[in-house]
C-alpha positions in Angstrom: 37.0 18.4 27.8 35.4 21.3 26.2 34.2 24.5 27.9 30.9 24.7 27.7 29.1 28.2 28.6 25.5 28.0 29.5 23.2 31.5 29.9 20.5 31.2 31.6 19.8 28.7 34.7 15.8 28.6 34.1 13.6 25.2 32.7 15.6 24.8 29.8 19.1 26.1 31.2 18.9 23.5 34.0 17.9 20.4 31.6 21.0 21.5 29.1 23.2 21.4 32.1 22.3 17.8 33.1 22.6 17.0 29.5 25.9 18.3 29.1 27.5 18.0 32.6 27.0 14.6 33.5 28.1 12.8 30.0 32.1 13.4 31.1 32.9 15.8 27.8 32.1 19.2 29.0 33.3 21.6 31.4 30.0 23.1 32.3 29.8 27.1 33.0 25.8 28.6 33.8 25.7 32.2 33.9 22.2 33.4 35.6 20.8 36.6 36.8 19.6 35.1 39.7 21.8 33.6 42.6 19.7 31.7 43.8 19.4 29.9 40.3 23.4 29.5 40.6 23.3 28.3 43.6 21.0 25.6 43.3 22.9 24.8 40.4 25.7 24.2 41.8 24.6 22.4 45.1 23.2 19.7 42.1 26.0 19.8 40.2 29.1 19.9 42.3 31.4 19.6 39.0 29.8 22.9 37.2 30.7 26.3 37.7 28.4 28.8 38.3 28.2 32.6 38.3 25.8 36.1 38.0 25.9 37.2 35.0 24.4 40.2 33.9 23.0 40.3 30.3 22.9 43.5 29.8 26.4 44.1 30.6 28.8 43.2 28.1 31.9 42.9 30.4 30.0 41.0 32.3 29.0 38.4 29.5 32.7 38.5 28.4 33.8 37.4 31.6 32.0 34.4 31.1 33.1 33.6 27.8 36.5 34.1 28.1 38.0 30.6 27.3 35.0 29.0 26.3 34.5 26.7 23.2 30.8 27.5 22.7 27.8 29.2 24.2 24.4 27.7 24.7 21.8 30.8 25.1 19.5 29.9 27.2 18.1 33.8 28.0 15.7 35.3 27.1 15.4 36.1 23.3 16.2 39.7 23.5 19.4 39.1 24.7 21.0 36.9 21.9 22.2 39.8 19.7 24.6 41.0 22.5 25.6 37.2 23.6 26.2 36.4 19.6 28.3 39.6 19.1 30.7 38.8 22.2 30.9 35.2 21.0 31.7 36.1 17.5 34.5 38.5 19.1 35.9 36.1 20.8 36.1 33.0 18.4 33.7 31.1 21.1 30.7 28.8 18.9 27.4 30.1 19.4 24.0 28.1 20.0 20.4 29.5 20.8 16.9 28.1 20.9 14.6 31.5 20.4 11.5 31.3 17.9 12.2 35.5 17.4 12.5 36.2 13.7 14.5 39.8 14.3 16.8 38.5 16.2 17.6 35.3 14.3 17.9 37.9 11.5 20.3 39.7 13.6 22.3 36.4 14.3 22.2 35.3 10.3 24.1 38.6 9.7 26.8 38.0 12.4 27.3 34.4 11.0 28.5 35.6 7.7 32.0 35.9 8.1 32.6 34.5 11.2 34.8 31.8 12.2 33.5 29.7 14.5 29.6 28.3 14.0 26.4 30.0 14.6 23.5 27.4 14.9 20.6 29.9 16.1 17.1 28.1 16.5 18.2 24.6 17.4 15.8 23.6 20.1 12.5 22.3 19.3 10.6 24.0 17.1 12.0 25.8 15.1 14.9 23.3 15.5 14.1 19.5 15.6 11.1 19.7 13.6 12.6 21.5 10.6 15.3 18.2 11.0 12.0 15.9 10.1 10.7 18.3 7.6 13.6 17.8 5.0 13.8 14.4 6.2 10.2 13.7 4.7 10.6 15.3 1.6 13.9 13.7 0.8 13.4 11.5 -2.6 10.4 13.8 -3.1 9.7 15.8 -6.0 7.2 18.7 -7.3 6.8 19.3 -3.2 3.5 21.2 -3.1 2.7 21.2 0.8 4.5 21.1 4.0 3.5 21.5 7.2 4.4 21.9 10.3 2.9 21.5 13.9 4.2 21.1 17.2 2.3 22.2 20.6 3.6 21.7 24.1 0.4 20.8 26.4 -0.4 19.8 30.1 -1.4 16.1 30.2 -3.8 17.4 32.8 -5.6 20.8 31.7 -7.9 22.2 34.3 -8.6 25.8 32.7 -10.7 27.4 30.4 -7.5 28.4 28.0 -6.9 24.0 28.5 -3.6 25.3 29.1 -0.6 25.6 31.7 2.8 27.4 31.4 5.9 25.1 30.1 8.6 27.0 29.2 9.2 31.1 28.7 6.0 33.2 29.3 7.4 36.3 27.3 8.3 33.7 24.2 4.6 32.7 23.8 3.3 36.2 24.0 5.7 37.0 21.4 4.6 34.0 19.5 1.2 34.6 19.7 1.6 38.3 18.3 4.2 38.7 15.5 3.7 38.1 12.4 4.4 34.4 10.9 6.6 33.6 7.8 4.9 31.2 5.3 5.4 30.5 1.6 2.3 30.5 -0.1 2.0 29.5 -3.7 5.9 29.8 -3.9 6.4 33.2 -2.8 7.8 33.9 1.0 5.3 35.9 2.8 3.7 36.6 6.3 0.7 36.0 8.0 -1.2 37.2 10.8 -0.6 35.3 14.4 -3.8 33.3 15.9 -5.3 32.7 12.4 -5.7 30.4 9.5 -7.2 27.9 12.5 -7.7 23.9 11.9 -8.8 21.3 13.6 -6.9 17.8 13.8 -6.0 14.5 15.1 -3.5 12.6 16.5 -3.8 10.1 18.0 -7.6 9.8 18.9 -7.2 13.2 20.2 -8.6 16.2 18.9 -6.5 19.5 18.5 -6.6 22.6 17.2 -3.9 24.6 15.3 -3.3 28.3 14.3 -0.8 30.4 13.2 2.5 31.5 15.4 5.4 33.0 14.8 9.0 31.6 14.5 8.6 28.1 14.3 10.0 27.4 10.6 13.5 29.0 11.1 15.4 29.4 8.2 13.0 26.8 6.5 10.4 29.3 4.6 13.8 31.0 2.9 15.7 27.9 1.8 12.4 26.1 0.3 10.4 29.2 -1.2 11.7 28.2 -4.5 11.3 24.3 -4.2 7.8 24.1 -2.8 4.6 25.7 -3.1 3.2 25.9 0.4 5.0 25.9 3.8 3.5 26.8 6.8 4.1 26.3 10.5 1.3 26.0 13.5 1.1 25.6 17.1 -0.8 22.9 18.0 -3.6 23.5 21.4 -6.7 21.9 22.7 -9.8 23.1 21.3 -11.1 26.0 21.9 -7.6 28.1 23.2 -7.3 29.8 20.2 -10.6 31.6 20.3 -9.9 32.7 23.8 -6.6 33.7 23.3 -7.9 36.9 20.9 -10.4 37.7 23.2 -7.5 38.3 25.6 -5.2 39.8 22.9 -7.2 41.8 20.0 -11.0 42.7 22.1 -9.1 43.1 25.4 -6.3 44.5 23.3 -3.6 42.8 25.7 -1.3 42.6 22.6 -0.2 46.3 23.2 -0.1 45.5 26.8 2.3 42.7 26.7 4.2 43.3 30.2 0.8 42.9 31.7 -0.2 40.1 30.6 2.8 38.3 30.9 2.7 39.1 34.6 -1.1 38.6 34.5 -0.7 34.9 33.3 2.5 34.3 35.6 0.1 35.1 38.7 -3.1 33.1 37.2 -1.7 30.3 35.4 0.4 27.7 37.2 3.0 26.0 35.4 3.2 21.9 35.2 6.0 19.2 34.6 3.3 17.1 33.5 3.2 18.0 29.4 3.3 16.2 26.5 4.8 17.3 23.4 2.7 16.9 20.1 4.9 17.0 17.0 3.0 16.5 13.9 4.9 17.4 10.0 3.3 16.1 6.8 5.1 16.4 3.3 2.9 15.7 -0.2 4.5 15.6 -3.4 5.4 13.4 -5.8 7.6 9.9 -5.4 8.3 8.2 -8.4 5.9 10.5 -10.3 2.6 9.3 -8.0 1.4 12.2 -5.9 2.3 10.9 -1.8 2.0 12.3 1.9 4.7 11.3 4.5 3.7 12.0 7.8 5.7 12.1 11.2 3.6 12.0 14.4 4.5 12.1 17.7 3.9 12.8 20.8 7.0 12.6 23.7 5.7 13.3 27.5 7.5 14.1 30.5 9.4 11.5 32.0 11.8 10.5 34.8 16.0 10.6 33.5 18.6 9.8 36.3 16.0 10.0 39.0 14.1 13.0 38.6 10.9 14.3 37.0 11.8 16.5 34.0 8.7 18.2 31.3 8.2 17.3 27.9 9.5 20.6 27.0 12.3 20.8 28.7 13.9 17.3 27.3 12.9 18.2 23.9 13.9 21.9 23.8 17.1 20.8 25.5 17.7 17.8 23.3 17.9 18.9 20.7 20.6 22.0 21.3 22.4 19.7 23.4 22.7 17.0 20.2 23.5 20.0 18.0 26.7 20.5 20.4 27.3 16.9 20.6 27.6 16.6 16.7 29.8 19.7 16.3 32.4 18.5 19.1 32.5 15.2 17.1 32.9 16.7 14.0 29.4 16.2 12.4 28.9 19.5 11.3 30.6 22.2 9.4 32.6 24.7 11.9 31.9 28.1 11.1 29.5 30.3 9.4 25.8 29.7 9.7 24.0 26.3 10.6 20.8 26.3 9.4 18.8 23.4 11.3 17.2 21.4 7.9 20.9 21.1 6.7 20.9 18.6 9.6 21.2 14.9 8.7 17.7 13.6 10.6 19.3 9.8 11.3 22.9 11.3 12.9 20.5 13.2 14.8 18.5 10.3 16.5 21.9 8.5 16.8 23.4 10.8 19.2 23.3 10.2 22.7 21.3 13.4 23.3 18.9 13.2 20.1 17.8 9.9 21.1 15.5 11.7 23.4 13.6 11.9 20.1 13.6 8.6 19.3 
């Protein structure tokens, strides 16, 4: 069995962990700030191991990696840099799911020379849907447009924003107000959060989508020379957008962010009844004829080995956990940098844990 380190005990921690520690190949370890998180845990998973950990304190991360075959960072985003030092230090594979294009930067740069793998940005989006992306424009040629959309929604909205919290508050705030890679007319460039807004379908139901920040990855660098136009959207109900910059540019919340992450964890309840809306379209040429490929889907929360899990959590926690999978079965190269659209889309859906997708 392989020892398997898992930071963070929170939405996406917890669905890793069932992943991981009930298929019989890991040796689960969750590292939390929170005993309580541990604890409850541990009183679900008798076989798991679990422990405080502070992330802030480096001897306190390398006690938990000491041993380890690969970390799964399941903190918050900020943290990675120090979690992806210590694992480089001590030969231990790294895996993390944050959107945040500083720190991935950070990351890229400690995969260089190391020798063990570093596959940053392997959860949903960026992650899975950059998968599906090359997949569609495999066979293609002269690729002038690709596009990418994925938006994690309440089945049930009740609010004015038509919106409810699924997964990190402080990761959508930071979504919502950094700037957002894109190529545009084959050169790699950024544009501004919460703009560029569109409406469409899927479905029968009607959307919205705008620009965010984070979701392509790696993709915008590794294509900026093959295709014209890559660009990556959230996808929300109607109408969220437009109340989103009221909160964050008229209301100026955006230099505020503390606040307003604690002013929508007090307002906003959070649901496991989401649905996940993945939408990636590819138009170029096959066989010299100009074509769009299209992947839709939409995967809701559900009910695995008994109990209600989100949308969110199964896809975000899917698709790391495949990632894993594929490396322990030797799928994937073993050191250096993994980036996500170097993934092959059908050994994906094949695995036990990518089926999810499926």
């Amino acid at each position: 069995m392989k020892n398997l380190v898992i930071l963070g005990a929170g939405k996406i921690g917890r669905m890793v962990c069932h992943l991981t520690a009930t298929c019989g190949d890991y040796a689960v370890h969750v590292g939390d700030v929170s005993q309580a998180a541990v604890d409850a845990l541990a009183r679900r998973y008798p076989e798991v191991r679990g422990k405080v950990v502070d992330f802030a304190d480096p001897k306190s991360l390398e006690a938990m990696l000491q041993g380890a075959w690969a970390v799964v960072s399941c903190a918050p985003y900020h943290c990675n840099p120090a979690i992806a030092r210590l694992a480089k230090a001590h030969g231990v594979h790294y895996f993390d799911l944050t959107e945040d294009v500083e720190v991935t930067h950070e990351v890229v740069q400690l995969a260089a020379d190391s020798r063990t793998l570093f596959a940053p940005q392997c959860g949903l989006a960026p992650g899975f849907i950059t998968i599906v992306a090359n997949h569609l424009m495999r066979s293609m040629t002269e690729v002038s447009d690709l596009r990418l959309r994925v938006g994690a929604l309440p089945r049930y909205p009740s609010n004015r924003l038509k919106y409810n919290l699924t997964w990190s508050t402080e990761g959508l705030i930071n979504e919502y107000c950094n700037p957002c890679e894109a190529v545009e007319h084959g050169q790699l460039t950024t544009v501004p959060p919460l703009e560029q807004l569109e409406r469409l379908t899927i479905d029968g139901v009607d959307y919205e989508a705008f620009n965010t920040s984070g979701g392509l990855g790696t993709l915008a660098i590794t294509l900026k020379d093959r295709v014209k136009n890559v660009n990556y959207k959230t996808i929300r109900y109607p109408g969220h957008c437009e109340l989103m910059k009221f909160l964050l540019h008229d209301l100026q919340m955006q230099e505020q962010q503390p606040l307003l992450r604690d002013i929508l964890e007090r307002s906003m309840p959070t649901t496991f009844q989401d649905q996940i809306v993945i939408f990636v379209s590819a138009t170029g040429k096959v066989h010299g004829r100009l074509t769009e490929r299209t992947y839709a889907k939409t995967i809701f929360h559900q009910q695995i080995d008994g109990e209600n899990w989100s949308g969110i959590q199964i896809t975000t926690a899917a698709g790391v956990a495949a990632i894993v999978d594929m490396l322990r079965q030797g799928q994937l190269p073993s050191q250096g940098l993994l980036k996500m659209e170097s993934v092959d889309y059908d050994a994906f859906l094949q695995n036990r844990f990518g089926r999810h997708y499926a």
